[in-house]
C-alpha positions in Angstrom: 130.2 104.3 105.8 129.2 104.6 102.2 128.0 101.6 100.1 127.4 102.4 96.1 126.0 99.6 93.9 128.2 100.7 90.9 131.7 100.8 90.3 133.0 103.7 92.6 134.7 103.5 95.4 134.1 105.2 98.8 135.8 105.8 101.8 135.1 107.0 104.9 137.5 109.3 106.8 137.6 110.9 110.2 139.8 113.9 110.5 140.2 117.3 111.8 142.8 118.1 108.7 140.1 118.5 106.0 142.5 120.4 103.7 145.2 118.2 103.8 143.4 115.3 103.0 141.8 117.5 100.4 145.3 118.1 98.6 146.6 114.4 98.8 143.2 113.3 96.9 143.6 116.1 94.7 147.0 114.9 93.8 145.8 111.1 92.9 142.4 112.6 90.6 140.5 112.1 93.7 137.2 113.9 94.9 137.4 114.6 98.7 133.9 116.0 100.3 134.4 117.3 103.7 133.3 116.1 106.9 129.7 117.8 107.3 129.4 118.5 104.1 126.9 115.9 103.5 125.3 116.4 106.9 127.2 113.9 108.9 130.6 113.6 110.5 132.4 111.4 108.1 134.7 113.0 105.1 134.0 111.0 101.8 136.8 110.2 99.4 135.2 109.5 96.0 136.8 107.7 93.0 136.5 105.1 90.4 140.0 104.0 90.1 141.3 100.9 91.9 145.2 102.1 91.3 144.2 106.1 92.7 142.5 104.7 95.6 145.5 102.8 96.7 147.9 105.4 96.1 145.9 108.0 98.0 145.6 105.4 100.9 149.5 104.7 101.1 149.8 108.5 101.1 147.2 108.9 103.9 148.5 105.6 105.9 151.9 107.5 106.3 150.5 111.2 107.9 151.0 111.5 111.4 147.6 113.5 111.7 145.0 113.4 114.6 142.0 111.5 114.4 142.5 110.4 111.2 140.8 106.8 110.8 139.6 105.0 107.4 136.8 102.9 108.5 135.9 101.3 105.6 136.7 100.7 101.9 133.7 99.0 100.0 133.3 98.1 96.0 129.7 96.6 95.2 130.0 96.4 91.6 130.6 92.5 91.9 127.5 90.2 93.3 127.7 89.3 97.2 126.3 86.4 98.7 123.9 87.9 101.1 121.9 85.9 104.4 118.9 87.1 105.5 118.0 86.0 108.9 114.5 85.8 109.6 111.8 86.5 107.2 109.5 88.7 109.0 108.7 92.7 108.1 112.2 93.5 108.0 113.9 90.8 106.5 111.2 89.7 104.2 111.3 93.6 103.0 115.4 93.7 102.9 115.6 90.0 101.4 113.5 91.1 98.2 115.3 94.7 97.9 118.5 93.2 97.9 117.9 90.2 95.7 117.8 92.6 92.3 121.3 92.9 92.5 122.7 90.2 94.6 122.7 86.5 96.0 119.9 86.1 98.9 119.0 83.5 101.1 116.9 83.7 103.9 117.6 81.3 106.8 114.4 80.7 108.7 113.2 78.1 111.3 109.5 78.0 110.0 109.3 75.9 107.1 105.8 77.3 106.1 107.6 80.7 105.7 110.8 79.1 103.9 108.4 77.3 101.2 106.1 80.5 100.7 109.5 82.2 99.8 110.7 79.5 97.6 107.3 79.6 95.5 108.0 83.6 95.6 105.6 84.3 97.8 105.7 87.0 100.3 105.9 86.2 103.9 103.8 89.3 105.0 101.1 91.3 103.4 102.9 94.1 101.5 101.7 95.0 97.7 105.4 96.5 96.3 107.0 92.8 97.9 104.4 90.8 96.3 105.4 92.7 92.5 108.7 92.5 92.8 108.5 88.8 93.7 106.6 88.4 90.1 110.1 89.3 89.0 112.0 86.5 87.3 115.5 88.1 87.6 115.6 87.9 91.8 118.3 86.0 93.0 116.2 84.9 96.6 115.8 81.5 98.2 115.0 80.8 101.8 116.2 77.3 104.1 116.1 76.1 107.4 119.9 74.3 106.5 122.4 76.8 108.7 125.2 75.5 107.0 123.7 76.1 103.6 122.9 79.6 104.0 126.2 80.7 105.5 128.4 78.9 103.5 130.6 81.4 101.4 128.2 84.2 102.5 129.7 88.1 102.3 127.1 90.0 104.3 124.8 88.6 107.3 121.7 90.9 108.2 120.4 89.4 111.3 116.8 90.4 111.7 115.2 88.4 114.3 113.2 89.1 117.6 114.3 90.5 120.6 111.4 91.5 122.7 111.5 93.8 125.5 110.9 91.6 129.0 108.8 94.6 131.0 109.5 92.2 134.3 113.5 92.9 133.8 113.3 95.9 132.0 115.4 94.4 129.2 115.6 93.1 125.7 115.7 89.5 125.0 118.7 89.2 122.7 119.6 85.5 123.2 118.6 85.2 119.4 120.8 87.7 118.3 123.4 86.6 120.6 122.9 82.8 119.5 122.7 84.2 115.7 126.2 85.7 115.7 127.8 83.1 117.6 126.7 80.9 114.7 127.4 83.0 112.1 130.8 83.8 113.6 131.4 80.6 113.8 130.3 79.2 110.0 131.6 82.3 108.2 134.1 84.2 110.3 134.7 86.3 107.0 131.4 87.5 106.7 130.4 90.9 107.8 127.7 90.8 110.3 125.2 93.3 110.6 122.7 93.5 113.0 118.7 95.1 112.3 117.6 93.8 115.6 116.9 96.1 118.3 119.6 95.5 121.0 120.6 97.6 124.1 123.4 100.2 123.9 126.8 98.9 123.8 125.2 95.5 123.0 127.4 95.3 119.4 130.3 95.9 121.4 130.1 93.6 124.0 129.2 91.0 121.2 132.7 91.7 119.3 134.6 91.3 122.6 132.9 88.1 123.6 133.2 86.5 120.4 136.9 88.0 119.5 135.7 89.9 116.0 135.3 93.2 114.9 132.8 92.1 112.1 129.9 92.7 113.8 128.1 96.0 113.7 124.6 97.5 113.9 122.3 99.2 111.6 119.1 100.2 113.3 115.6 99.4 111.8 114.7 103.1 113.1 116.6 105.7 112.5 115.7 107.7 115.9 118.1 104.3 117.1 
């Protein structure tokens, strides 16, 4: 998965056909990187125009190769509604970042740290948050109203607790688990991505019991 902030499209492909794939987006003015040649296993597709992309997608759509699966087609060059759930180290620190270029709100359920966010103040001791928050052009506001925050939202970053119970060997994720019900629920279009840390095969048993494929995890650490 690729995201760019600017006008070009990525995909993301699977495949064990590089060179054919290389050829059909050769043919629509395409650039096609291959799987590993940016260090992971995804292929990337690169272009900047809408008509191309959809061309070289119909094209790819009717190959009867193996292992060939397009996970995901973003363009960021438009401003998303963003929620920010919880507003401590890691969602105070995304919620700023990601208010330069988009719509923020956090959705808290301590109104101390929803009005300190409100006045632009920083929810936890960090020097870069508290400059950028001097910043007129953010786009952040915090609230406690559920409804409010997810209301037309595009992207939900769930940041909350889930603390590791040493009696039951386990993570608490009833937060989580309550969080994307909600959200699920009161944007069902939104994608929902998950910073909390959960146990393995926690994301999927989340889209199964809830019936959505829009829920997906993004660790906080990358050794996750």
């Amino acid at each position: 998965l690729m995201i760019e902030m600017d006008s070009t499209f990525n995909i993301g492909v699977y495949s064990e056909t590089d060179k054919e794939i290389s050829i059909l987006a050769d043919k629509d003015g395409l650039i096609y990187k291959p799987s590993g040649a940016g260090g992971g296993d995804l292929g990337i597709v690169i272009g900047d125009n809408n008509s191309n992309i959809s061309k070289f997608i119909d094209r790819l759509s009717k190959l009867r190769m193996k292992q060939i699966d397009l996970i995901w087609i973003i363009k960021m060059n438009t401003r998303k509604k963003i929620v920010v759930v919880g507003s401590g180290y890691v969602g105070m620190s995304l919620a700023t970042m990601l208010s330069n270029k988009h719509e923020v709100c956090v959705l808290d359920i301590n109104e101390s740290r929803v009005q300190l966010i409100n006045d632009r103040k920083s929810t936890i001791r960090d020097n870069d948050i508290d400059e950028m928050l001097k910043k007129n052009d953010l786009t952040l506001t915090a609230t406690k109203d559920k409804h409010e925050a997810y209301d037309n939202s595009d992207f939900i970053i769930v940041c909350t607790p889930t603390n590791f119970d040493e009696s039951t060997y386990y993570f608490d994720t009833s937060i989580v688990d309550l969080v994307s019900k909600e959200a699920t629920q009161m944007s069902p279009d939104a994608l929902i991505v998950i910073k909390s840390t959960i146990p393995v095969g926690h994301t999927l048993k989340l889209q199964n019991g809830l019936k959505t494929k829009n829920i997906i995890f993004s660790p906080e650490f990358l050794r996750e």
